[in-house]
C-alpha positions in Angstrom: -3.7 16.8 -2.0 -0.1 15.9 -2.0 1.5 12.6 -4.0 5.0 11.9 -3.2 6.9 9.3 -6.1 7.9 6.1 -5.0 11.4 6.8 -4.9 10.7 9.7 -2.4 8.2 7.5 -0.2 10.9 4.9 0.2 13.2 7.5 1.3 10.7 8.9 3.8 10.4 5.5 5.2 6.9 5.0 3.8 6.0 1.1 2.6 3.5 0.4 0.5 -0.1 -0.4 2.0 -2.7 -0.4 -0.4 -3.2 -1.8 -4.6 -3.2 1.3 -6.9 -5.8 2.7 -7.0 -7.8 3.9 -10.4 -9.1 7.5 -10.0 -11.8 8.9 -10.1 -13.4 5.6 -10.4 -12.1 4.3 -7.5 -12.6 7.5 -5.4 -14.4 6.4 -2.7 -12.7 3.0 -1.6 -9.7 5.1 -1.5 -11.4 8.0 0.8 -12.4 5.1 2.9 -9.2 3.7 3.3 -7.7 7.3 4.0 -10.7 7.8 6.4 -9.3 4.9 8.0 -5.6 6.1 8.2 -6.8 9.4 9.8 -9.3 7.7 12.6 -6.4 5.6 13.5 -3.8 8.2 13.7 -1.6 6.4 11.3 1.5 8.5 9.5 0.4 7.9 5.8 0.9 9.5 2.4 -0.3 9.2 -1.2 1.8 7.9 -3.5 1.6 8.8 -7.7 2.1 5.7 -10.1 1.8 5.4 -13.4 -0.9 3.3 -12.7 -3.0 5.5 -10.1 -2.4 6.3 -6.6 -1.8 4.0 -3.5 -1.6 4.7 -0.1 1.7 3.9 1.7 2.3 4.0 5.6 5.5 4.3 7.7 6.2 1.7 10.1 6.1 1.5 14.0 9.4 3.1 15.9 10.1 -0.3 17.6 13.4 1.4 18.7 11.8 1.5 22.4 10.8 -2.3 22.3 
């Protein structure tokens, strides 16, 4: 698994989507949540935080709105 920092994620255009999560405790709320991400086809990436880990997502292209 990859982690980006927050300073990169912002600079990818990633926002922040999820709470930290607290591995490996909270393991499997955050699969589910990536689970999610994937079925849905949504650009996502994990984020490292001194805390944990949180999920972050990039935003719709609304350039074609």
């Amino acid at each position: 698994m990859t982690y980006l920092t927050p300073k990169l994620a912002r600079a990818s255009r990633y926002r922040a989507l999820t709470i930290t999560y607290q591995l490996p405790q909270e393991q499997g709320l955050l699969d589910n949540v990536l689970a999610d991400m994937r079925r849905g086809k949504i650009e996502h990436a994990l984020v490292k935080e001194p805390a944990g880990v949180s999920v972050w997502r990039r935003g719709r292209d609304r350039s074609n709105l």
